[in-house]
Gaussian input, Z-matrix of N, CA and C with variables (Angstrom, degrees):
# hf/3-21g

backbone

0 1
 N
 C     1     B1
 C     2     B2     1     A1
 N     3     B3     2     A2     1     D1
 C     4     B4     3     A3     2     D2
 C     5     B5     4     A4     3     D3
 N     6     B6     5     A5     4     D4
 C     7     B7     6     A6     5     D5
 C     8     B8     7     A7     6     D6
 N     9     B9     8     A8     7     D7
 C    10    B10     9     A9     8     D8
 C    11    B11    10    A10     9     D9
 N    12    B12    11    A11    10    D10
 C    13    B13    12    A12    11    D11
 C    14    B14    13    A13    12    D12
 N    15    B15    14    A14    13    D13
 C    16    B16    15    A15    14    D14
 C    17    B17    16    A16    15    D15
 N    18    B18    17    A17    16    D16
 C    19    B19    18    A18    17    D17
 C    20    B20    19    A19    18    D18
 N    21    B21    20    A20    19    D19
 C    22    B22    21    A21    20    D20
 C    23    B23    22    A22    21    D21
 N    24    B24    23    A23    22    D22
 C    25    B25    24    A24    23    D23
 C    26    B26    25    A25    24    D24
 N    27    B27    26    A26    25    D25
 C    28    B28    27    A27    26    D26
 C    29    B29    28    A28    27    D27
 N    30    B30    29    A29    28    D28
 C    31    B31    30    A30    29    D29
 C    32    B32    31    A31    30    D30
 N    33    B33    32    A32    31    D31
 C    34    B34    33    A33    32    D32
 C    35    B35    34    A34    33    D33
 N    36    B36    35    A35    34    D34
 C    37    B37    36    A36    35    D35
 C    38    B38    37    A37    36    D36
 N    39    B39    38    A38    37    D37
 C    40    B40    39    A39    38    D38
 C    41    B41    40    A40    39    D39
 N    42    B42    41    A41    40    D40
 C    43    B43    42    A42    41    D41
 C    44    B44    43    A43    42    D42
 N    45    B45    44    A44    43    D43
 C    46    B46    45    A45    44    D44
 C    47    B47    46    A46    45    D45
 N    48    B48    47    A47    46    D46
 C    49    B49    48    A48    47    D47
 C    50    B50    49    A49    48    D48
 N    51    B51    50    A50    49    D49
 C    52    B52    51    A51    50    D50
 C    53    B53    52    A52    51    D51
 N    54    B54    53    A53    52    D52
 C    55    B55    54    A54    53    D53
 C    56    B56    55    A55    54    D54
 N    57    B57    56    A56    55    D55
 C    58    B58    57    A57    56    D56
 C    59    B59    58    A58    57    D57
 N    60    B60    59    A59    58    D58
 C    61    B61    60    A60    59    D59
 C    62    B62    61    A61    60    D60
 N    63    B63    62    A62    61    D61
 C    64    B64    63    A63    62    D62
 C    65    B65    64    A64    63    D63
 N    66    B66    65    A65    64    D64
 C    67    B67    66    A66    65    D65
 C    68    B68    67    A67    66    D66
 N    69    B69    68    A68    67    D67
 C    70    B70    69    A69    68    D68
 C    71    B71    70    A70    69    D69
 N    72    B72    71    A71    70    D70
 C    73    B73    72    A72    71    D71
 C    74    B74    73    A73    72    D72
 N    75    B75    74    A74    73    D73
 C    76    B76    75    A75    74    D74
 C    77    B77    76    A76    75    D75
 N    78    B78    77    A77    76    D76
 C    79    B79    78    A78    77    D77
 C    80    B80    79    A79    78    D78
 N    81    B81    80    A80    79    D79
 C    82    B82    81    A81    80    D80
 C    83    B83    82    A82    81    D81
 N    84    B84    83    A83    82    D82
 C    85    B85    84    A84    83    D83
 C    86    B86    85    A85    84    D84
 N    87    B87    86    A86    85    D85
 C    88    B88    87    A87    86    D86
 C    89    B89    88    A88    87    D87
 N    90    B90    89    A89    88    D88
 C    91    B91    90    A90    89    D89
 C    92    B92    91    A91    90    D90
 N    93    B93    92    A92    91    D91
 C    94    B94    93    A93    92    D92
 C    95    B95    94    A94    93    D93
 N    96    B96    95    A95    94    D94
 C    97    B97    96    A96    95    D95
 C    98    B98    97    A97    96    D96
 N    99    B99    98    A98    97    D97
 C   100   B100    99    A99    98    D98
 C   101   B101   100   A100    99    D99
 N   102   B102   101   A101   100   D100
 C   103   B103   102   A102   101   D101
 C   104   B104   103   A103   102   D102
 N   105   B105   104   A104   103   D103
 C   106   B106   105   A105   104   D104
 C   107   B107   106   A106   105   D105
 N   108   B108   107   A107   106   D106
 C   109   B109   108   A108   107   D107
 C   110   B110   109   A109   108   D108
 N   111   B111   110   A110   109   D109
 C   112   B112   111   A111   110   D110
 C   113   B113   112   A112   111   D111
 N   114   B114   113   A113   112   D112
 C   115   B115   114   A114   113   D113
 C   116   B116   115   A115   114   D114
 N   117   B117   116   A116   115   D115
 C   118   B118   117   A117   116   D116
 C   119   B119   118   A118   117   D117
 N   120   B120   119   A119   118   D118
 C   121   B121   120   A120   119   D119
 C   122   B122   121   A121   120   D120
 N   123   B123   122   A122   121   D121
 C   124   B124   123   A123   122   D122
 C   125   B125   124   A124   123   D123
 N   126   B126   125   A125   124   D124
 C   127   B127   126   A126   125   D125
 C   128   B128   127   A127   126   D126
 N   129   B129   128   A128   127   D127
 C   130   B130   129   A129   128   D128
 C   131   B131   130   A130   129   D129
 N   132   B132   131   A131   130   D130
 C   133   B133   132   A132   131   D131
 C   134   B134   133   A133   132   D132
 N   135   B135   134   A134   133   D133
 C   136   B136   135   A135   134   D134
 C   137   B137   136   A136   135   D135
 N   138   B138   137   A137   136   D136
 C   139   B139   138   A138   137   D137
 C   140   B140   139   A139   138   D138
 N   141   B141   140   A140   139   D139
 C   142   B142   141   A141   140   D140
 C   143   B143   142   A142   141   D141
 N   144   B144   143   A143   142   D142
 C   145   B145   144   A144   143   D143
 C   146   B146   145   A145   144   D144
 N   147   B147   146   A146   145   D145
 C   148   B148   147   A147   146   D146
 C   149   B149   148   A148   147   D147
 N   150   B150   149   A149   148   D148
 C   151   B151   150   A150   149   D149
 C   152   B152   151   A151   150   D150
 N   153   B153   152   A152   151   D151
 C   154   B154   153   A153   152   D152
 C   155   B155   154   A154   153   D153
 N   156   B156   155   A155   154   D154
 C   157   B157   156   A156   155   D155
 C   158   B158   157   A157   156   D156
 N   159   B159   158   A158   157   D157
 C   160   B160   159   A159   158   D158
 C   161   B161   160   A160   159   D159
 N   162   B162   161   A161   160   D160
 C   163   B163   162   A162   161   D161
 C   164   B164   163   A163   162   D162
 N   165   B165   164   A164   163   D163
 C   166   B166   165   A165   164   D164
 C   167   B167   166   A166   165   D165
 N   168   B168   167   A167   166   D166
 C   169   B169   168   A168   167   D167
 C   170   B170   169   A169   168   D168
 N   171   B171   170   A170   169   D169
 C   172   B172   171   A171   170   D170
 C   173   B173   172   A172   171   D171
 N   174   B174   173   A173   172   D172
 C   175   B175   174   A174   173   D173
 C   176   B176   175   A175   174   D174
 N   177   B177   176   A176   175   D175
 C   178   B178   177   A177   176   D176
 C   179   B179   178   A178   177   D177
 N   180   B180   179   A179   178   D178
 C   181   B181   180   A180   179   D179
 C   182   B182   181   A181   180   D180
 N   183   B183   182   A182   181   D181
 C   184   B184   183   A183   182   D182
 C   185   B185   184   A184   183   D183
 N   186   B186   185   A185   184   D184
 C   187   B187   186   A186   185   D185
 C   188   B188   187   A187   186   D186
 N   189   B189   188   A188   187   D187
 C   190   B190   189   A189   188   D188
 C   191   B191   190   A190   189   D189
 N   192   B192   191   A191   190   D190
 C   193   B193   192   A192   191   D191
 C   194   B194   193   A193   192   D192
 N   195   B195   194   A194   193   D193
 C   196   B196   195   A195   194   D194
 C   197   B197   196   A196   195   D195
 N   198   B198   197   A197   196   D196
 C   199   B199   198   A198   197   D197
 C   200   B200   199   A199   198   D198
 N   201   B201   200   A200   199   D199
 C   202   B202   201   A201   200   D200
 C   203   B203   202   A202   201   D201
 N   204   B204   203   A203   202   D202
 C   205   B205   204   A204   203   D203
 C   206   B206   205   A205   204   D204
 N   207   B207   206   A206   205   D205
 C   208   B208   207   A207   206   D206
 C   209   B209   208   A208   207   D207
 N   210   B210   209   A209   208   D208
 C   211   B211   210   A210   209   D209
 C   212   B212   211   A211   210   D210
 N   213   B213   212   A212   211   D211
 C   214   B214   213   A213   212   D212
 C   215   B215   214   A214   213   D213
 N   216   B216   215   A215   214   D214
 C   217   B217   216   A216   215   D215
 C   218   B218   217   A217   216   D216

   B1=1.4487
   B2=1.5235
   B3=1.5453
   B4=1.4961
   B5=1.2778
   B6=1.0787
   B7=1.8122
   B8=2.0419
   B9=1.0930
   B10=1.4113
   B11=1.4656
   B12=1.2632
   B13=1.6396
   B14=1.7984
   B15=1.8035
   B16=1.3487
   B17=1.3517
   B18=1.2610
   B19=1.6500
   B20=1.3149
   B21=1.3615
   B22=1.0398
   B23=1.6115
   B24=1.3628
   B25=1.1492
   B26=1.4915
   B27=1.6541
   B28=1.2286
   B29=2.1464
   B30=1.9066
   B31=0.7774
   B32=1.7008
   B33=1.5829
   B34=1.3420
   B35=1.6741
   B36=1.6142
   B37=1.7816
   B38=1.4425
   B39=1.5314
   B40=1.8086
   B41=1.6588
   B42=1.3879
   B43=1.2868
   B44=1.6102
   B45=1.0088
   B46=1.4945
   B47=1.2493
   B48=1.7768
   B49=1.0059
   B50=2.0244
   B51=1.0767
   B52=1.4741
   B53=1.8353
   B54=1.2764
   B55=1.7871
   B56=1.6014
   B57=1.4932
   B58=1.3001
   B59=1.6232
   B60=1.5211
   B61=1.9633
   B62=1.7700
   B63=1.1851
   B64=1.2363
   B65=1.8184
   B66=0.8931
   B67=1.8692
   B68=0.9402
   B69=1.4970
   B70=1.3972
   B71=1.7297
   B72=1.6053
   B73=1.0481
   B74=1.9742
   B75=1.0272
   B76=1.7143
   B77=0.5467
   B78=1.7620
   B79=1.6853
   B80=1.2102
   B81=2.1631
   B82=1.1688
   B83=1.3437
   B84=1.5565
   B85=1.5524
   B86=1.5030
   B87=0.9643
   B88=1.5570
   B89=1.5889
   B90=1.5906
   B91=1.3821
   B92=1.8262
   B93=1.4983
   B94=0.7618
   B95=1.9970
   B96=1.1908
   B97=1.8539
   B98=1.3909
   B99=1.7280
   B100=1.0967
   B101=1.6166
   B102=1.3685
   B103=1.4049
   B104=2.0779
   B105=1.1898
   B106=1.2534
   B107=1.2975
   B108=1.7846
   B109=1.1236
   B110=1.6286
   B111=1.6080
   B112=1.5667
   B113=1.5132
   B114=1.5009
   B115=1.7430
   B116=1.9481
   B117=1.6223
   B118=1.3801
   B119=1.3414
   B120=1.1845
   B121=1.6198
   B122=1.2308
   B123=1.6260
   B124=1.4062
   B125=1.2056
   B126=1.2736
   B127=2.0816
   B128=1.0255
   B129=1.5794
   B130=1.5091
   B131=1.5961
   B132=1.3870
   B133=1.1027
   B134=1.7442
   B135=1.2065
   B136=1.4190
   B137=1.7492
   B138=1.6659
   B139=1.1228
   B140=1.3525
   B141=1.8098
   B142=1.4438
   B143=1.4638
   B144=1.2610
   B145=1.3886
   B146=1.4900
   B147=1.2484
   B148=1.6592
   B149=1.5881
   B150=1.3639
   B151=1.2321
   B152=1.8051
   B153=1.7510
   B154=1.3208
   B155=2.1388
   B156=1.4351
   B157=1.7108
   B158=1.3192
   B159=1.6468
   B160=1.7373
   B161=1.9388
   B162=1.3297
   B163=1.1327
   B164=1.8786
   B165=1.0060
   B166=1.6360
   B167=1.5832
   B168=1.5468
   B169=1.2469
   B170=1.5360
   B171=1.6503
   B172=1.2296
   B173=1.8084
   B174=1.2436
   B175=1.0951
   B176=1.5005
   B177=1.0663
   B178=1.4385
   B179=1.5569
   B180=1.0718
   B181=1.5433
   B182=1.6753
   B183=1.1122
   B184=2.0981
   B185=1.4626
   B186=1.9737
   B187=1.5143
   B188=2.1617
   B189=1.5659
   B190=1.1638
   B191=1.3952
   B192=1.1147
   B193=1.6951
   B194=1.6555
   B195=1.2872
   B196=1.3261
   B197=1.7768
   B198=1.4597
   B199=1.1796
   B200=1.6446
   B201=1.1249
   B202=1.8418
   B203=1.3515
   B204=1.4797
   B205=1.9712
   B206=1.1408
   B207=1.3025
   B208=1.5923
   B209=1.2539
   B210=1.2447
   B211=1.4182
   B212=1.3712
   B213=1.6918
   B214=1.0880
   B215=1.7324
   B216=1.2159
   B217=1.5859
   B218=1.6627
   A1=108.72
   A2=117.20
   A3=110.87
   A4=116.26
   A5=116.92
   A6=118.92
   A7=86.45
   A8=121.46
   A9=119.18
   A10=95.73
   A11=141.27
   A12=148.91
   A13=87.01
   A14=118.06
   A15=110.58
   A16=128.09
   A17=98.24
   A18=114.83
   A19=123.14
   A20=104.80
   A21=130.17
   A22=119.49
   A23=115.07
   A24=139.69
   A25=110.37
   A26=104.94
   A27=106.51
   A28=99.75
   A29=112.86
   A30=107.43
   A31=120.71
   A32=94.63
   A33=113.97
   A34=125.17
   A35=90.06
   A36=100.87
   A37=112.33
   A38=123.79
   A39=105.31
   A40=116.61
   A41=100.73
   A42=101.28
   A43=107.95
   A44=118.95
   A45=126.14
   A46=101.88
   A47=125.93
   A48=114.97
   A49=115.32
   A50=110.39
   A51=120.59
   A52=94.86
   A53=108.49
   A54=100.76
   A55=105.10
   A56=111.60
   A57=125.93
   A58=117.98
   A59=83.84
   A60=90.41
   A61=114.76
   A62=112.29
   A63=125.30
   A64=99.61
   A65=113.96
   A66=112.96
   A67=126.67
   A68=104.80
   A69=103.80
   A70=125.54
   A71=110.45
   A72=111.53
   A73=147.81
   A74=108.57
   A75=80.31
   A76=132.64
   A77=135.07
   A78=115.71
   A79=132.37
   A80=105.97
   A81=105.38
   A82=95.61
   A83=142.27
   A84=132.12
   A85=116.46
   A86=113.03
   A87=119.96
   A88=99.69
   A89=112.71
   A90=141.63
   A91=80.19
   A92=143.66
   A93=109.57
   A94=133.34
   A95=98.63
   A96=93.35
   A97=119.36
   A98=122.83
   A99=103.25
   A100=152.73
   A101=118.33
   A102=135.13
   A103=101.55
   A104=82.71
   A105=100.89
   A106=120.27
   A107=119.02
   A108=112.94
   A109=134.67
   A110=94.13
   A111=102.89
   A112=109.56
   A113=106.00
   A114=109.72
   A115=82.12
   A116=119.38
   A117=96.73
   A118=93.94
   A119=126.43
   A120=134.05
   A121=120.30
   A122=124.17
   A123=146.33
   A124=94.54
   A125=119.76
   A126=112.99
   A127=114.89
   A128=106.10
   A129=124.73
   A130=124.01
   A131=117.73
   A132=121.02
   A133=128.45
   A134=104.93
   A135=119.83
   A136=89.61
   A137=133.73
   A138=110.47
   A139=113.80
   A140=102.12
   A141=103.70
   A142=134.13
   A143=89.42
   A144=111.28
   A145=152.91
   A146=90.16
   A147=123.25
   A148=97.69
   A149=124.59
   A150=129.64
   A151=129.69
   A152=107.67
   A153=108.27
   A154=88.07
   A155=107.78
   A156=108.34
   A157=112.02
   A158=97.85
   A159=88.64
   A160=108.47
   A161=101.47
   A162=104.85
   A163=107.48
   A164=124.90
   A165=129.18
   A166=104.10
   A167=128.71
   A168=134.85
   A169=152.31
   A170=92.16
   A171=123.14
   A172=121.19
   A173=101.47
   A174=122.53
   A175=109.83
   A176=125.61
   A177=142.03
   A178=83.63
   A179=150.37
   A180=166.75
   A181=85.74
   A182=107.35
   A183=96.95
   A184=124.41
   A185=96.28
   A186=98.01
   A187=91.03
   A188=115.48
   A189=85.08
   A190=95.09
   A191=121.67
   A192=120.79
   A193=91.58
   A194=137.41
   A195=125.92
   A196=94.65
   A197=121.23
   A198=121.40
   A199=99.43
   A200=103.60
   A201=104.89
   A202=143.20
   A203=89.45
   A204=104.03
   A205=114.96
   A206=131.23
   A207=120.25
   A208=116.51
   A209=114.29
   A210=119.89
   A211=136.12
   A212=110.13
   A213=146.69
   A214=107.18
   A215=97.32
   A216=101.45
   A217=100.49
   D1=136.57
   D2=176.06
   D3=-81.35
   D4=166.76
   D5=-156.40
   D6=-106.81
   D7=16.06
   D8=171.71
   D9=-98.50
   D10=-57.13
   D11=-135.33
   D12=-103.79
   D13=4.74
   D14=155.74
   D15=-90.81
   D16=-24.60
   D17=163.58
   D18=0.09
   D19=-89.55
   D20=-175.55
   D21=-52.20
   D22=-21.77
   D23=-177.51
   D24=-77.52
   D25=-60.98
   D26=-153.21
   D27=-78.77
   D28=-9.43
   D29=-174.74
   D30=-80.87
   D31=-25.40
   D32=177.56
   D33=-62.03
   D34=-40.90
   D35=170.86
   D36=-86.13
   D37=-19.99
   D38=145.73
   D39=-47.13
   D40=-83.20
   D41=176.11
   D42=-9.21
   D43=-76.80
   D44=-147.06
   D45=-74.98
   D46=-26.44
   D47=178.93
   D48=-77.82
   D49=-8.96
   D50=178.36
   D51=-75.13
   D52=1.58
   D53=-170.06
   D54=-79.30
   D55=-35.06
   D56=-156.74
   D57=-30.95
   D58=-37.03
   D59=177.10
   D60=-94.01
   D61=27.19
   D62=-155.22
   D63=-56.67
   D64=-62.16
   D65=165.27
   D66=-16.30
   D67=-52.62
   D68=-179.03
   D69=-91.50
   D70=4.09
   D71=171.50
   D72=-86.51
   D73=160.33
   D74=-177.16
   D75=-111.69
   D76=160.43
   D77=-157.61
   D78=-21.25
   D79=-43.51
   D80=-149.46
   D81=-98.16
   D82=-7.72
   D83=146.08
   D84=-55.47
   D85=-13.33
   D86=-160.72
   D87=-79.65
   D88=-61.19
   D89=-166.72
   D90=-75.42
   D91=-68.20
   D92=-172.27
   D93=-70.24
   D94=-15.32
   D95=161.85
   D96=-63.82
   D97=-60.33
   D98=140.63
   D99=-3.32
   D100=-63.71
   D101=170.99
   D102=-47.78
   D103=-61.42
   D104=-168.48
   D105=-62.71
   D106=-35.27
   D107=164.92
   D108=-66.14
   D109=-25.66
   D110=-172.01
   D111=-92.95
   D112=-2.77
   D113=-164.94
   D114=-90.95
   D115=-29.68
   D116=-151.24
   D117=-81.86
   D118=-21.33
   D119=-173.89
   D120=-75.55
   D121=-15.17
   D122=-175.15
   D123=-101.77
   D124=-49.68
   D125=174.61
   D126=-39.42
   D127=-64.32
   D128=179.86
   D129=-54.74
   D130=-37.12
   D131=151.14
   D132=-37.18
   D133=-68.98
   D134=-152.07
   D135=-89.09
   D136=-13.31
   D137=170.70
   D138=-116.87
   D139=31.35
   D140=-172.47
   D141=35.61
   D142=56.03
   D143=-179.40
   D144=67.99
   D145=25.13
   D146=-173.89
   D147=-72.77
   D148=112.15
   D149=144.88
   D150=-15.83
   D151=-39.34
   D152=-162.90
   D153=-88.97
   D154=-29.72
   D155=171.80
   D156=-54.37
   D157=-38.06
   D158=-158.24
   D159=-81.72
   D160=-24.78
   D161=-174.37
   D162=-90.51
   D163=-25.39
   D164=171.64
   D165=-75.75
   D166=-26.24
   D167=140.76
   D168=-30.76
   D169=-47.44
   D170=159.87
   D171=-74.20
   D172=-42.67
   D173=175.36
   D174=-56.18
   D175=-69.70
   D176=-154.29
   D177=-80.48
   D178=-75.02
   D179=146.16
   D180=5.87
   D181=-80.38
   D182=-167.96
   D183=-45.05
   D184=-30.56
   D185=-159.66
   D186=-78.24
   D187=-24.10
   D188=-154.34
   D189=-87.92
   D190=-11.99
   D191=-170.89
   D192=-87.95
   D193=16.48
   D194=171.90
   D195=-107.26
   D196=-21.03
   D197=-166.19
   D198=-97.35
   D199=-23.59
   D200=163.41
   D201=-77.01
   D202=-29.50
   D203=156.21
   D204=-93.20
   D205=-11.05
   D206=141.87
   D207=-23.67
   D208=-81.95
   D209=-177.31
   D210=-90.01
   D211=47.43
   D212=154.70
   D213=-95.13
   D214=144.63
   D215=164.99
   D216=-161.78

């Protein structure tokens, strides 16, 4: 297996592993792990697996799902 087409994998089970305290979090950490999980997996996607996609993915992915549980209450 190539260690590129894990990418996506290994970014998804970060994500998820940042969940652990999930109870105690609030919407707007919530919406931003989220953001972040699906932005790093969509990076990785669309740049076939380039590290700098998956992680500018993640990136961009946290900030907007942090700006979306903002305006949750």
């Amino acid at each position: 297996m190539n260690i590129r087409s894990m990418i996506p994998v290994l970014a998804l089970a970060a994500a998820l592993g940042g969940c652990a305290t999930w109870d105690g979090m609030s919407a707007r950490e919530k919406s931003a792990v989220i953001g972040a999980g699906v932005g790093g997996v969509a990076g990785a996607v669309i740049t076939d697996g380039s590290v700098l996609g998956t992680v500018g993915g993640a990136a961009i992915g946290g900030v907007v799902g942090d700006q979306v549980g903002k305006q949750k209450r």
